[in-house]
mmCIF file of the N, C-alpha and C atoms, coordinates in Angstrom:
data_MODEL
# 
_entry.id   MODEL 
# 
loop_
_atom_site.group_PDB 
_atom_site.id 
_atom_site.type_symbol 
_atom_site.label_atom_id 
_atom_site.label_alt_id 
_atom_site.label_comp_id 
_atom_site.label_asym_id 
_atom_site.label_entity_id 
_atom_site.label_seq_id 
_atom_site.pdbx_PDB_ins_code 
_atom_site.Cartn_x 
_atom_site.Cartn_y 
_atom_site.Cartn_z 
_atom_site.occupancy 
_atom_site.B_iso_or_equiv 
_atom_site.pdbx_formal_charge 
_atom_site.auth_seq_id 
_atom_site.auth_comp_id 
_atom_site.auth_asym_id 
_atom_site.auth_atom_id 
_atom_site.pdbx_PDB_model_num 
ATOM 1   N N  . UNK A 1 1  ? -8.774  14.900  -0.022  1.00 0.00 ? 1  UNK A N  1 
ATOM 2   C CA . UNK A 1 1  ? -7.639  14.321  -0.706  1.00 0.00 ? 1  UNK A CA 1 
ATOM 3   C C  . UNK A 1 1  ? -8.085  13.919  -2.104  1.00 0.00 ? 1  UNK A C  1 
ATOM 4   N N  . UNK A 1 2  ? -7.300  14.557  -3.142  1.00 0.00 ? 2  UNK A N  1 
ATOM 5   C CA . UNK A 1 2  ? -7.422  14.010  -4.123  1.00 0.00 ? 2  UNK A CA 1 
ATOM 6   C C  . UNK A 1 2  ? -6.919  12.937  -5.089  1.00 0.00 ? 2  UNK A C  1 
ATOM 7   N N  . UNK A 1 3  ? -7.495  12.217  -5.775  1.00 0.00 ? 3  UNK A N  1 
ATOM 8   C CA . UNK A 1 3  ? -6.481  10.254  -6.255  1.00 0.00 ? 3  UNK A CA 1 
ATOM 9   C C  . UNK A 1 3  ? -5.454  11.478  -7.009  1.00 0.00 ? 3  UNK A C  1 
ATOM 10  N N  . UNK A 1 4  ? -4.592  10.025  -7.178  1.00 0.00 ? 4  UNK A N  1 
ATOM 11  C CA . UNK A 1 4  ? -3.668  10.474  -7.737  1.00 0.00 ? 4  UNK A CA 1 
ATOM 12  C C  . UNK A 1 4  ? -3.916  11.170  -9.664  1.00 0.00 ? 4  UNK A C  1 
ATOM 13  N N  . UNK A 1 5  ? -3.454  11.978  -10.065 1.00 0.00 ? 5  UNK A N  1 
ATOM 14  C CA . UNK A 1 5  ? -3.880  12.519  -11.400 1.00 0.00 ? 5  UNK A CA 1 
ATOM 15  C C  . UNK A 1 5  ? -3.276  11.507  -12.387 1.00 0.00 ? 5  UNK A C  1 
ATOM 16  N N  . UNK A 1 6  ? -2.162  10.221  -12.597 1.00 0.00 ? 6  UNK A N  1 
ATOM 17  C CA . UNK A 1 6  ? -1.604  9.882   -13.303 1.00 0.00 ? 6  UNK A CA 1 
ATOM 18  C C  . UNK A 1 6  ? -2.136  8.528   -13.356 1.00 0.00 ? 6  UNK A C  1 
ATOM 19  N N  . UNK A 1 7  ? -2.945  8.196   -14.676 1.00 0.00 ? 7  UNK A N  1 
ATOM 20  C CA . UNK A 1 7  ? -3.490  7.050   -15.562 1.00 0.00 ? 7  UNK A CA 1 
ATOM 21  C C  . UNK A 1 7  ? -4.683  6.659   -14.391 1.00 0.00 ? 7  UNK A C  1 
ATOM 22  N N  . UNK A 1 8  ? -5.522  7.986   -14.357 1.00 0.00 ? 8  UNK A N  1 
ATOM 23  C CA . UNK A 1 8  ? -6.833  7.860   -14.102 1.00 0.00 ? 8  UNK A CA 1 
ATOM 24  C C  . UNK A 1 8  ? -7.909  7.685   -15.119 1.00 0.00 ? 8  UNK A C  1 
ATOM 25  N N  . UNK A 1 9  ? -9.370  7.694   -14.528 1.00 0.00 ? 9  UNK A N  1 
ATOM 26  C CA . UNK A 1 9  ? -10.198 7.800   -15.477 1.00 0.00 ? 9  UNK A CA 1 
ATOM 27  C C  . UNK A 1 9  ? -11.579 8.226   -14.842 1.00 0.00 ? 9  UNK A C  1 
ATOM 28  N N  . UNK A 1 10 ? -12.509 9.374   -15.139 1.00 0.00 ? 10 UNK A N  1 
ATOM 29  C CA . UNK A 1 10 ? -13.416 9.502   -14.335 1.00 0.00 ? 10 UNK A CA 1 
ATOM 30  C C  . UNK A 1 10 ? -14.716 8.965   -15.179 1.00 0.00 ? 10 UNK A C  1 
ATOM 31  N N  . UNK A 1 11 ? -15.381 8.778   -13.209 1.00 0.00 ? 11 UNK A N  1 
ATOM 32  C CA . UNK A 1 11 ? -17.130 7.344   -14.130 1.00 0.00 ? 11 UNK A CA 1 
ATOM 33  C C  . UNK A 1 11 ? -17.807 7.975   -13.506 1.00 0.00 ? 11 UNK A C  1 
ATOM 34  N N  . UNK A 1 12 ? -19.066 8.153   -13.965 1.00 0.00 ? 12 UNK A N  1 
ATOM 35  C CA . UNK A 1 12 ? -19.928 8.780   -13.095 1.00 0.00 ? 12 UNK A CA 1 
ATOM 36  C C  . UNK A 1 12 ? -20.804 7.270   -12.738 1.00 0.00 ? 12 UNK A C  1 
ATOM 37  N N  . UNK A 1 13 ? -21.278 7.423   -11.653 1.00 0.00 ? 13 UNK A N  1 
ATOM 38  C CA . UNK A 1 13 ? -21.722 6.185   -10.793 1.00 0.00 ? 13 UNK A CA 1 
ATOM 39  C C  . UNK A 1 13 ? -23.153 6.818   -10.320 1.00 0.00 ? 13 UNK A C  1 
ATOM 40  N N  . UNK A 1 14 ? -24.000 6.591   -10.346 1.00 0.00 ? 14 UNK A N  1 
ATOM 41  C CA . UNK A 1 14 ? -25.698 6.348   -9.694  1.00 0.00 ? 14 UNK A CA 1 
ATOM 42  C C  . UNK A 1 14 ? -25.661 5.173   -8.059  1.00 0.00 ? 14 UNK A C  1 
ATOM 43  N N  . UNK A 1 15 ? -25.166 5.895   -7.074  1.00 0.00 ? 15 UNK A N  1 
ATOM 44  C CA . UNK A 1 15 ? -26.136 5.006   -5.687  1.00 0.00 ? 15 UNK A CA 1 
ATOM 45  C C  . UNK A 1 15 ? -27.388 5.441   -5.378  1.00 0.00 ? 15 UNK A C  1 
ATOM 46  N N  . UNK A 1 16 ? -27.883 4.542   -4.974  1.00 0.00 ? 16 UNK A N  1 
ATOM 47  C CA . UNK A 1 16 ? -28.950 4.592   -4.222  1.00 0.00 ? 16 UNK A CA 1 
ATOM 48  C C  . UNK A 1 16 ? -28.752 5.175   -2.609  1.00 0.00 ? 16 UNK A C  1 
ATOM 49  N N  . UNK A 1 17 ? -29.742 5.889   -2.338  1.00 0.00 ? 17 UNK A N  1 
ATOM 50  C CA . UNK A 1 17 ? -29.863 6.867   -1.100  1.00 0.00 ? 17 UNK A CA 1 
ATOM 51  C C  . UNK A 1 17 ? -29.286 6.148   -0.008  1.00 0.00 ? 17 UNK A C  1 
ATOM 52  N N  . UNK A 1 18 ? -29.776 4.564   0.230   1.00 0.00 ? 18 UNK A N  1 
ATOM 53  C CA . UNK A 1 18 ? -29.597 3.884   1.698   1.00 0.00 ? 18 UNK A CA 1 
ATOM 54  C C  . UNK A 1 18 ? -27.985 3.703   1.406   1.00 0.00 ? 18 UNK A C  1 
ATOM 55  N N  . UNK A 1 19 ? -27.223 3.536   0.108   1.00 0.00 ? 19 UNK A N  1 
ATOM 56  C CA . UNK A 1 19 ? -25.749 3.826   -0.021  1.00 0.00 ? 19 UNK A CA 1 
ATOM 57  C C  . UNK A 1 19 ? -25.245 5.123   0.213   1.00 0.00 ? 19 UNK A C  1 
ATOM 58  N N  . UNK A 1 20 ? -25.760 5.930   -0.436  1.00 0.00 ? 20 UNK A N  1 
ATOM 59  C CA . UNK A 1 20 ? -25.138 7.041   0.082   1.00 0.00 ? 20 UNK A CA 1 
ATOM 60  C C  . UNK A 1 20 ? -25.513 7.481   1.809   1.00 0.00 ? 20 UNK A C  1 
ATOM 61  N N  . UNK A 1 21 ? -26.375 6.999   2.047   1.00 0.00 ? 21 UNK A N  1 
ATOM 62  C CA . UNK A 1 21 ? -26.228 7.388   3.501   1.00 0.00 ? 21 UNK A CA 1 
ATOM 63  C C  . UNK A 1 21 ? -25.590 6.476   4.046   1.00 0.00 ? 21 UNK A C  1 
ATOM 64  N N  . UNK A 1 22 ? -24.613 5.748   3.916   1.00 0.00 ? 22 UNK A N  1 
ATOM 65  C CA . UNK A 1 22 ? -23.785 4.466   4.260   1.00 0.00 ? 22 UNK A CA 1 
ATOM 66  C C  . UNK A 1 22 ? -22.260 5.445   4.384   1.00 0.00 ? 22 UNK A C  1 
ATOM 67  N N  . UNK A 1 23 ? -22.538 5.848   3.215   1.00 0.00 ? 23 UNK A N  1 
ATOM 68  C CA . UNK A 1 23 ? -21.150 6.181   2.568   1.00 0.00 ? 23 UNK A CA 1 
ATOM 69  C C  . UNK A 1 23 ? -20.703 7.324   3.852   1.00 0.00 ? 23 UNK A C  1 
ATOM 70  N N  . UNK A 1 24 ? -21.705 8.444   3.403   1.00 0.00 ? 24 UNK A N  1 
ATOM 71  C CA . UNK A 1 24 ? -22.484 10.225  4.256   1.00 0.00 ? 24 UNK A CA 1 
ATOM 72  C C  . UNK A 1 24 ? -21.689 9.573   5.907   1.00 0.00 ? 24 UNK A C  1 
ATOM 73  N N  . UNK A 1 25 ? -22.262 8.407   6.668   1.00 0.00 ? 25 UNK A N  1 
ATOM 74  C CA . UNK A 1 25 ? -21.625 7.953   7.840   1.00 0.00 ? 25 UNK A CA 1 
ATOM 75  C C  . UNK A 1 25 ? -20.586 7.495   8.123   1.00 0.00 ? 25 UNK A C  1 
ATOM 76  N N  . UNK A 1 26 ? -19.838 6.833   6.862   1.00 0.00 ? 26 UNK A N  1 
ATOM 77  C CA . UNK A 1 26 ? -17.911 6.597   7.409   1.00 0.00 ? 26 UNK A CA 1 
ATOM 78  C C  . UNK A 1 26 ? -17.780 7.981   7.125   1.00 0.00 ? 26 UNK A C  1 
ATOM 79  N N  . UNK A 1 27 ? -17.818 8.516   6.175   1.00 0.00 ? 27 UNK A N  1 
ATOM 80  C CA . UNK A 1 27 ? -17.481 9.983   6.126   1.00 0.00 ? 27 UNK A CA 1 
ATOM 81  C C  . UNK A 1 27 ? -17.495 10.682  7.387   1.00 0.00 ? 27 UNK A C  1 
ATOM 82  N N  . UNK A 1 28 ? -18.643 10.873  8.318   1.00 0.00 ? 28 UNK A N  1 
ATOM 83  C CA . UNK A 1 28 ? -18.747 11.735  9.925   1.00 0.00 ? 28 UNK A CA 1 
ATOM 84  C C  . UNK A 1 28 ? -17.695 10.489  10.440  1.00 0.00 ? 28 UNK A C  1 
ATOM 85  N N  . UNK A 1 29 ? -17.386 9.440   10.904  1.00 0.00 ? 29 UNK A N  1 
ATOM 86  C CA . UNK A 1 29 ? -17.157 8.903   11.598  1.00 0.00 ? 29 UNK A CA 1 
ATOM 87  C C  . UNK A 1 29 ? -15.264 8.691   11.019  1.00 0.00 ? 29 UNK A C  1 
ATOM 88  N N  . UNK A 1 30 ? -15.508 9.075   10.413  1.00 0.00 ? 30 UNK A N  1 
ATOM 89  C CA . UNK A 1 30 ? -13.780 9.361   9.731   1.00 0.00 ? 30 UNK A CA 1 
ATOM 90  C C  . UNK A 1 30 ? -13.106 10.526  10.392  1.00 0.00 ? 30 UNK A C  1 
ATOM 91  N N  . UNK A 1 31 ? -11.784 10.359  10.681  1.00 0.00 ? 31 UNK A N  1 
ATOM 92  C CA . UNK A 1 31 ? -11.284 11.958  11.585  1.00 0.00 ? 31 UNK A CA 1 
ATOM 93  C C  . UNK A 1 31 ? -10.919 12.926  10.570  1.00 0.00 ? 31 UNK A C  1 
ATOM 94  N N  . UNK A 1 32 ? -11.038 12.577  9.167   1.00 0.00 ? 32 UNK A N  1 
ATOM 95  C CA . UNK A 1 32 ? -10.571 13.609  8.343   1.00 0.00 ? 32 UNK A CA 1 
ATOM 96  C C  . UNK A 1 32 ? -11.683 14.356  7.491   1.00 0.00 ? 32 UNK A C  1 
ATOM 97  N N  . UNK A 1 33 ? -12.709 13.429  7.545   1.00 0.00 ? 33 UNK A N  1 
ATOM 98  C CA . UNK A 1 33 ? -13.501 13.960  7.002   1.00 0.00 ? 33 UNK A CA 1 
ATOM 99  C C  . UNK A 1 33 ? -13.980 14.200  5.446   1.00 0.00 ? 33 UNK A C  1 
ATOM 100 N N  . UNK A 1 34 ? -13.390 13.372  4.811   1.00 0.00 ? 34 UNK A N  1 
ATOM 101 C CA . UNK A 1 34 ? -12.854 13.000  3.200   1.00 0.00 ? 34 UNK A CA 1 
ATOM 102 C C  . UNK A 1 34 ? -14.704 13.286  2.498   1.00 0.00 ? 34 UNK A C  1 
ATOM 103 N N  . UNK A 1 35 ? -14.148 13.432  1.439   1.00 0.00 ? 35 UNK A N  1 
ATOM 104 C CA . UNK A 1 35 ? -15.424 14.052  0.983   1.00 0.00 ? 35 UNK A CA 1 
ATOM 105 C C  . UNK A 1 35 ? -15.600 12.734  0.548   1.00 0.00 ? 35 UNK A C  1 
ATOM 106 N N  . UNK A 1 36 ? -16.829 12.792  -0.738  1.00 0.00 ? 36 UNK A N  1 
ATOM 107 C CA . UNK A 1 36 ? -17.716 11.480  -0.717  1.00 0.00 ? 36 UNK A CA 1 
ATOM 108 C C  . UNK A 1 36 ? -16.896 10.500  -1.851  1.00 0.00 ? 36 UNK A C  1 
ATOM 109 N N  . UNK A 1 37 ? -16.156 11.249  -2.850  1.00 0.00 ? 37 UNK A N  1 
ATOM 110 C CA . UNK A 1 37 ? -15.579 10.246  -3.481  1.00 0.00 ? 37 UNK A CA 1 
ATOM 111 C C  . UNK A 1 37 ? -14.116 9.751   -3.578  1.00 0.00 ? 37 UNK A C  1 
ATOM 112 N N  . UNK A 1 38 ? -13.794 10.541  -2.152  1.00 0.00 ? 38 UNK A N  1 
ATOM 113 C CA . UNK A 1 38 ? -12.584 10.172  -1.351  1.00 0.00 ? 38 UNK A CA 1 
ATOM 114 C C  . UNK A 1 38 ? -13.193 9.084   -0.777  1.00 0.00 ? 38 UNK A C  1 
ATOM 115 N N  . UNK A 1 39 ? -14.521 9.439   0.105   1.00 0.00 ? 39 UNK A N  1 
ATOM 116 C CA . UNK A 1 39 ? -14.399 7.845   0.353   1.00 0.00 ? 39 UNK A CA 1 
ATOM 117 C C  . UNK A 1 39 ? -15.425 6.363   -0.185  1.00 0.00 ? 39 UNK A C  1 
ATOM 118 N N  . UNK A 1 40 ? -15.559 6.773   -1.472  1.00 0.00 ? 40 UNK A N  1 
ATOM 119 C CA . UNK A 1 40 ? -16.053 5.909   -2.475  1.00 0.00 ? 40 UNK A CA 1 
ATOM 120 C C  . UNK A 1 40 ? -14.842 4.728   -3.031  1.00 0.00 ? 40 UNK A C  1 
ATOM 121 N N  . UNK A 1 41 ? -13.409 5.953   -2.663  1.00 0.00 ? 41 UNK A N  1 
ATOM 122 C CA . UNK A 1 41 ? -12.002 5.481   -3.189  1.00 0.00 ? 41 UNK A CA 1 
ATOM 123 C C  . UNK A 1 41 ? -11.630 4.321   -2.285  1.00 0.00 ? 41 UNK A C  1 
ATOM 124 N N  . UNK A 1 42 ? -11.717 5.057   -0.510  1.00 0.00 ? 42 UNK A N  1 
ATOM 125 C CA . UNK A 1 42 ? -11.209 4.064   0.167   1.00 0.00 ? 42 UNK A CA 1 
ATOM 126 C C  . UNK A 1 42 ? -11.789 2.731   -0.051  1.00 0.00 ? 42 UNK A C  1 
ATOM 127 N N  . UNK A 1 43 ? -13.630 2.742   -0.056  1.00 0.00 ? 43 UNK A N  1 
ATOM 128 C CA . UNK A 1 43 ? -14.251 1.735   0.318   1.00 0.00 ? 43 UNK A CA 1 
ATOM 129 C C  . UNK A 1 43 ? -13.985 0.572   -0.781  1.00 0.00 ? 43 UNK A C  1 
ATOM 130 N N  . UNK A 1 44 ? -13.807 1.135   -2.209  1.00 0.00 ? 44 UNK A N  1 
ATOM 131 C CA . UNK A 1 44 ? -13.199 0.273   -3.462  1.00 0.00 ? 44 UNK A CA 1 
ATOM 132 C C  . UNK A 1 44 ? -12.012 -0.671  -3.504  1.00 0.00 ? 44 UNK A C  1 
ATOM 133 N N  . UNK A 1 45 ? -11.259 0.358   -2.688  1.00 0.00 ? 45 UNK A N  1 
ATOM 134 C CA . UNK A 1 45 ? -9.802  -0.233  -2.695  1.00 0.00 ? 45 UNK A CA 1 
ATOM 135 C C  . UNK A 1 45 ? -9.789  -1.034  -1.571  1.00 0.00 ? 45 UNK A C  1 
ATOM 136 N N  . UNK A 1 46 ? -10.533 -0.870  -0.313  1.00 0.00 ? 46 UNK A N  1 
ATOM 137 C CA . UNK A 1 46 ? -10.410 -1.596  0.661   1.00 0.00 ? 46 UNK A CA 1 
ATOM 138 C C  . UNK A 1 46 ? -11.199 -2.810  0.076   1.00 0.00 ? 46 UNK A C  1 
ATOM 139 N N  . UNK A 1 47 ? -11.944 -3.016  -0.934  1.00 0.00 ? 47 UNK A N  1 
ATOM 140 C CA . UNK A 1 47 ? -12.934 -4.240  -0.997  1.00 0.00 ? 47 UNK A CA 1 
ATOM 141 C C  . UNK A 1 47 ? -11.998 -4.963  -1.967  1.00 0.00 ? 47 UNK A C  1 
ATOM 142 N N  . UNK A 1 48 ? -11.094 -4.479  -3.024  1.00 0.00 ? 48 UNK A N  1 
ATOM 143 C CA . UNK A 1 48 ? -10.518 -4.899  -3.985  1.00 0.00 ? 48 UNK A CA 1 
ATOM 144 C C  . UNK A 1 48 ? -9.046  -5.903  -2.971  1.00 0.00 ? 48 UNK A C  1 
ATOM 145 N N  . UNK A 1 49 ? -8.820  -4.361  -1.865  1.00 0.00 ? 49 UNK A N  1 
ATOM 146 C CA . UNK A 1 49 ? -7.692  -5.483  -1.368  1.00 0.00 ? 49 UNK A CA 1 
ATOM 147 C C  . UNK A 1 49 ? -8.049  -6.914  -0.650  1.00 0.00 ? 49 UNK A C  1 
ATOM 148 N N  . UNK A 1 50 ? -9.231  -6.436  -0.156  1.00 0.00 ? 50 UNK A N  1 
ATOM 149 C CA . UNK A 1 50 ? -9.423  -8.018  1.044   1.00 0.00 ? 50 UNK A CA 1 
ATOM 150 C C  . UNK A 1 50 ? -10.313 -9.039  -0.612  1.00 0.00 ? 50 UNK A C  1 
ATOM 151 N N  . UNK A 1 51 ? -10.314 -8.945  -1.625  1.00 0.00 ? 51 UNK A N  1 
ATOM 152 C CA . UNK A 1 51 ? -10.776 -9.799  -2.645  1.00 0.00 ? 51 UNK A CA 1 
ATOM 153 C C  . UNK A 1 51 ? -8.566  -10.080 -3.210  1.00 0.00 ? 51 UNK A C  1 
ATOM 154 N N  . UNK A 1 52 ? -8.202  -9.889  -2.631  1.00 0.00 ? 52 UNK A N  1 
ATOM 155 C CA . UNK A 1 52 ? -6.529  -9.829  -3.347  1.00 0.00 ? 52 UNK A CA 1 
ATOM 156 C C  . UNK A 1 52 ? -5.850  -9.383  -4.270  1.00 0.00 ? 52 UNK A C  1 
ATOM 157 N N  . UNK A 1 53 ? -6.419  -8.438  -4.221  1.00 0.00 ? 53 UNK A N  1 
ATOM 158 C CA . UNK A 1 53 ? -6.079  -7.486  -6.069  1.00 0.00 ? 53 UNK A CA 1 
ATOM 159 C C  . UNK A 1 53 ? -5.434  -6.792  -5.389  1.00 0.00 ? 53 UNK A C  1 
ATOM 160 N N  . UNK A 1 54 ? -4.338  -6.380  -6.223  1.00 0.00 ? 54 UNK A N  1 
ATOM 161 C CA . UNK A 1 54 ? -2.889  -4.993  -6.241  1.00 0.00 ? 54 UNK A CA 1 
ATOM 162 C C  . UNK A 1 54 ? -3.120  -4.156  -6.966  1.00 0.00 ? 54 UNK A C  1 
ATOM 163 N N  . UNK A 1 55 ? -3.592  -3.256  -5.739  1.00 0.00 ? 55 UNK A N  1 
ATOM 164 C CA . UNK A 1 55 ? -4.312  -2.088  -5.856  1.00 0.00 ? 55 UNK A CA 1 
ATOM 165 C C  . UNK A 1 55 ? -2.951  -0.950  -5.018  1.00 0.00 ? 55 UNK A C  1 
ATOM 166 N N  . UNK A 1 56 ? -1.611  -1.614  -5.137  1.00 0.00 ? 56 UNK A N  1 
ATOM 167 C CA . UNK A 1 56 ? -0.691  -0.543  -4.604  1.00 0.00 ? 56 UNK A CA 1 
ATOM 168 C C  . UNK A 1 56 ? -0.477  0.647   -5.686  1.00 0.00 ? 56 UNK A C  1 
ATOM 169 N N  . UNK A 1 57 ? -0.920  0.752   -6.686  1.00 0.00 ? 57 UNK A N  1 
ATOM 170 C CA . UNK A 1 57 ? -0.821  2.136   -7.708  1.00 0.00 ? 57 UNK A CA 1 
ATOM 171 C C  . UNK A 1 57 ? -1.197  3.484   -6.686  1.00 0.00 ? 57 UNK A C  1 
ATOM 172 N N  . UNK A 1 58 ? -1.924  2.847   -6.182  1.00 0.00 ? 58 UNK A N  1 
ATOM 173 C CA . UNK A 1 58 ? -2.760  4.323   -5.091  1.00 0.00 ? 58 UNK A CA 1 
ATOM 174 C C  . UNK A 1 58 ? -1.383  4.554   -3.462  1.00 0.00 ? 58 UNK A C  1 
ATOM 175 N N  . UNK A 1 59 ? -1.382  6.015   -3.919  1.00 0.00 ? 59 UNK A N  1 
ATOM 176 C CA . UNK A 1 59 ? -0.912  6.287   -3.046  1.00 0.00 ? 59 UNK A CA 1 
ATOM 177 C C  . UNK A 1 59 ? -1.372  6.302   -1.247  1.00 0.00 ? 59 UNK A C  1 
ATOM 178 N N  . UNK A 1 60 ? -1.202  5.474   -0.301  1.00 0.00 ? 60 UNK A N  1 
ATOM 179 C CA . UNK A 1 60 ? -1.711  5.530   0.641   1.00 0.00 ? 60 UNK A CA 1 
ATOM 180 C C  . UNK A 1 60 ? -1.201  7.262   1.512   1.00 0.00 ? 60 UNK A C  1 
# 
């Protein structure tokens, strides 16, 4: 799945391995199988929502 194309912006980001193998495992353990910065997206937005930020721009 790709974000939405309208009033994006792309970052390139540096993790560290023990993150990306964090990441590499919701990914298998996900039923869809979202690639890695699909779920770089979820894990952002899920941290932004439980901190209380309106983060509804993103299409669920």
């Amino acid at each position: 799945m790709a974000p939405p194309k309208r009033d994006t912006k792309a970052i390139m980001v540096r993790l560290h391995a023990a993150t990306l193998e964090a990441i590499d495992d919701l990914i298998d353990k996900a039923d869809d199988q979202p690639s890695r910065p699909e779920m770089v997206r979820r894990v952002l937005k899920q941290s932004l929502r439980d901190q209380g930020y309106d983060v509804r721009e993103w299409i669920d």
